[in-house]
C-alpha atoms as an extended CHARMM CRD file, in Angstrom:
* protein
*
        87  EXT
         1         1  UNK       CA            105.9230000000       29.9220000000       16.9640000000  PROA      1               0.0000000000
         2         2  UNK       CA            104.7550000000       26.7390000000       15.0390000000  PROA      2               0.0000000000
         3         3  UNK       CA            103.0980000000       28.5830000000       12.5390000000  PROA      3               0.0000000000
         4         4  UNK       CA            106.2670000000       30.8520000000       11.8840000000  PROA      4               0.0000000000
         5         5  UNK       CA            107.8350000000       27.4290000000       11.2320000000  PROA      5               0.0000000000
         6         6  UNK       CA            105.2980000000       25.8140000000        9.1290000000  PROA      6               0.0000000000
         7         7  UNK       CA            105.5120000000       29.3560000000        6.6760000000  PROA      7               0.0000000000
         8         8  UNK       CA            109.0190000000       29.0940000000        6.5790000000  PROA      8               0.0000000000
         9         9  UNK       CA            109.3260000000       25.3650000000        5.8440000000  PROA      9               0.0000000000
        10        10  UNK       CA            106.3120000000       25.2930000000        3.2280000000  PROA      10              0.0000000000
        11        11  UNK       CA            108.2610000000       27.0320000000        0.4150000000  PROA      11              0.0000000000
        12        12  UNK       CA            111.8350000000       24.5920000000        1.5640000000  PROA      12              0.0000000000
        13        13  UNK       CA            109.3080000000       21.7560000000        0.9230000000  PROA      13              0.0000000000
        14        14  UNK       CA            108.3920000000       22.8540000000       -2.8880000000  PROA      14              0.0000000000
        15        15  UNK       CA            111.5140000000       24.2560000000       -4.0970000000  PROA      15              0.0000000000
        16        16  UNK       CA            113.3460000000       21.1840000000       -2.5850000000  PROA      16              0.0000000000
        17        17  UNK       CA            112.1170000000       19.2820000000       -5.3630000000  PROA      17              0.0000000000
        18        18  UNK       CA            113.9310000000       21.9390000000       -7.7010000000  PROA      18              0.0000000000
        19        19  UNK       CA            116.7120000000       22.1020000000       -5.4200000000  PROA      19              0.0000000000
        20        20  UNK       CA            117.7680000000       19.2370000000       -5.3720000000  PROA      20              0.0000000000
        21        21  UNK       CA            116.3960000000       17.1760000000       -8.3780000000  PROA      21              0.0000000000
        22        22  UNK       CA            118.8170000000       14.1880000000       -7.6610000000  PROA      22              0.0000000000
        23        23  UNK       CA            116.7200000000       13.4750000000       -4.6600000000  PROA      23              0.0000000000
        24        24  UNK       CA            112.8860000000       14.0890000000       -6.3270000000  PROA      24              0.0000000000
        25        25  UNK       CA            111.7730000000       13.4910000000       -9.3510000000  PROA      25              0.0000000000
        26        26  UNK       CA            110.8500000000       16.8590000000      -10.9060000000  PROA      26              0.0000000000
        27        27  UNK       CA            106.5870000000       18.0590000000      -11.0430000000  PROA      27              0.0000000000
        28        28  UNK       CA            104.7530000000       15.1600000000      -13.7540000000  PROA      28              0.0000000000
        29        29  UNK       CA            101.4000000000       17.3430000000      -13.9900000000  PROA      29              0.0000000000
        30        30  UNK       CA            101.5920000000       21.1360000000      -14.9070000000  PROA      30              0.0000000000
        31        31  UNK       CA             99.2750000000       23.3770000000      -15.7130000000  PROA      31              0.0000000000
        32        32  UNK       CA            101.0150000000       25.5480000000      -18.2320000000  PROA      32              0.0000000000
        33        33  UNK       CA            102.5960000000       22.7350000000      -19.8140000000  PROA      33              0.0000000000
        34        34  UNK       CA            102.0750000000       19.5200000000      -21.6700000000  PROA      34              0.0000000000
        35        35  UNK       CA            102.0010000000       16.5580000000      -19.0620000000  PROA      35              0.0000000000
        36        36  UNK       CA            105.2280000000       14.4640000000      -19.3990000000  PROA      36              0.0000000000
        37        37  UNK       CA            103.1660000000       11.1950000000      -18.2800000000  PROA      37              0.0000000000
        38        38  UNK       CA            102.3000000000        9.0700000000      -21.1540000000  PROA      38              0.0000000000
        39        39  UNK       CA             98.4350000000        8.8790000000      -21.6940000000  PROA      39              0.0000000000
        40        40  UNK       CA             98.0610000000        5.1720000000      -20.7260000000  PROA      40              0.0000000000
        41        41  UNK       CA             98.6900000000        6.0180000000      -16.6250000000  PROA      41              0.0000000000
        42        42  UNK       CA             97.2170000000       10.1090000000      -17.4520000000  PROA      42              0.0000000000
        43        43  UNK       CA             93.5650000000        8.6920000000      -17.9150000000  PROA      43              0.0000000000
        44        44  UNK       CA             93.5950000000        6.4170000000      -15.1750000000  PROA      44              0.0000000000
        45        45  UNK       CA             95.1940000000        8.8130000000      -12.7720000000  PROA      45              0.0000000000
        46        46  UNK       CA             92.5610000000       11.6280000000      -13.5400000000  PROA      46              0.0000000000
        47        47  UNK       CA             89.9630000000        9.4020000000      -13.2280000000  PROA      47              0.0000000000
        48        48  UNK       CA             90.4940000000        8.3260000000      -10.1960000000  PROA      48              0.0000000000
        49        49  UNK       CA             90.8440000000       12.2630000000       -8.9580000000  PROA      49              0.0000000000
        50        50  UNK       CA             87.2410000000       12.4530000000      -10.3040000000  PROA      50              0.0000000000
        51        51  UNK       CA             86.3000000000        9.2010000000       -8.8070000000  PROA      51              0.0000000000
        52        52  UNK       CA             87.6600000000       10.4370000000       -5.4470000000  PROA      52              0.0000000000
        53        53  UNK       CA             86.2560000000       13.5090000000       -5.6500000000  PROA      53              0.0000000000
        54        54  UNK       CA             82.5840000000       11.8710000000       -6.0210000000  PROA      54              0.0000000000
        55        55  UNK       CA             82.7910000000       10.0750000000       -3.4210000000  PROA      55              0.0000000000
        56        56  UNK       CA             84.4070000000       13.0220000000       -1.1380000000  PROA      56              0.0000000000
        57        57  UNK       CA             81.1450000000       14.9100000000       -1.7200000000  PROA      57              0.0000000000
        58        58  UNK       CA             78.7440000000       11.7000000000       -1.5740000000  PROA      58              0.0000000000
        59        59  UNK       CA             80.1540000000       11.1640000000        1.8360000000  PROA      59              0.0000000000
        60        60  UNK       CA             79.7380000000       14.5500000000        2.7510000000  PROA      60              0.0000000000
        61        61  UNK       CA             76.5840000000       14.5230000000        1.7200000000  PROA      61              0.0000000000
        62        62  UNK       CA             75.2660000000       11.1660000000        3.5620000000  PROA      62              0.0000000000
        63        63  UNK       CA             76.9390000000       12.5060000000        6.6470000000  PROA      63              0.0000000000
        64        64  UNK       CA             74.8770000000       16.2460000000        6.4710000000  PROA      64              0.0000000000
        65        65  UNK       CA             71.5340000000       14.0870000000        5.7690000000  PROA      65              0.0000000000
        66        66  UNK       CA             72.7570000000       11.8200000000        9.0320000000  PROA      66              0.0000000000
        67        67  UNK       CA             73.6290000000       15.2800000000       10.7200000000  PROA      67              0.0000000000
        68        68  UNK       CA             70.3080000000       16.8650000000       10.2240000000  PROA      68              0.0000000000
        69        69  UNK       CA             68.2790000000       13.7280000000       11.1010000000  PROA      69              0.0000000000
        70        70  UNK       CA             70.0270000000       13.3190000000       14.6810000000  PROA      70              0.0000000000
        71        71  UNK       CA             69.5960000000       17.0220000000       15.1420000000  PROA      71              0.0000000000
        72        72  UNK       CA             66.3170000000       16.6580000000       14.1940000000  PROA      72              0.0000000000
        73        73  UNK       CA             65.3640000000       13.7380000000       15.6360000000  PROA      73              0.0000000000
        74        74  UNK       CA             62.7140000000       14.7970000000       17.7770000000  PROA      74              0.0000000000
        75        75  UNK       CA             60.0040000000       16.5380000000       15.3350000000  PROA      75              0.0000000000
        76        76  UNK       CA             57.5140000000       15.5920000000       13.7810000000  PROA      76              0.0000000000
        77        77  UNK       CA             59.0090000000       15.1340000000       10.0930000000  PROA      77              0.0000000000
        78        78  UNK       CA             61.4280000000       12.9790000000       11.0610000000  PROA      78              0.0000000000
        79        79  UNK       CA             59.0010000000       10.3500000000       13.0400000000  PROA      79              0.0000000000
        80        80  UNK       CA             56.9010000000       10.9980000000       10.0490000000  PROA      80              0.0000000000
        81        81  UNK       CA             59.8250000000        9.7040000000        7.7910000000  PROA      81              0.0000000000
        82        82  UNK       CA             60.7680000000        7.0240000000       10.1610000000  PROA      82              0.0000000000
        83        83  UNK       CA             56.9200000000        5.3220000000       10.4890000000  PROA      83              0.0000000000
        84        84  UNK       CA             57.1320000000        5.7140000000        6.5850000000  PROA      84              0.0000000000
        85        85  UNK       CA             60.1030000000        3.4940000000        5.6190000000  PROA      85              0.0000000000
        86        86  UNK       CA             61.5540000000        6.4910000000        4.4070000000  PROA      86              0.0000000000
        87        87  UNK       CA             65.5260000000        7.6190000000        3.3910000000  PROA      87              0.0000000000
């Protein structure tokens, strides 16, 4: 039943904005079209989508390292790595 709900309501949510543009400000970024943000806030915006994406997949990363090491923990390698200093 909740899902039934959630697909009806997702497409209320995006052509709300259309809808009803009194309420919402209408879509800044497009793909098809020229981007009706000036360029002083555009560059800093889509750098910080790139910045956040980096460190997305460094975390994600630095948690599969820490994921295989406690899985791991036990063998030889790892002691190995440990009695080394290594990262």
């Amino acid at each position: 039943v909740l899902v039934l709900v959630g697909v009806v309501n997702i497409p209320i949510i995006k052509y709300s904005v259309e809808w009803w543009n009194t309420l919402h400000q209408p879509a800044t970024l497009k793909l098809t079209e020229e981007p009706s943000m000036p360029t002083e806030m555009l560059v800093p915006l889509l750098l910080s989508i790139a910045g956040l994406y980096l460190l997305f997949g460094w975390l994600a990363c630095l948690r599969m390292k820490t994921e295989i090491l406690v899985r791991e923990q036990r063998t030889r390698w790892v002691k190995d790595m440990i009695m080394a200093g290594g990262r």
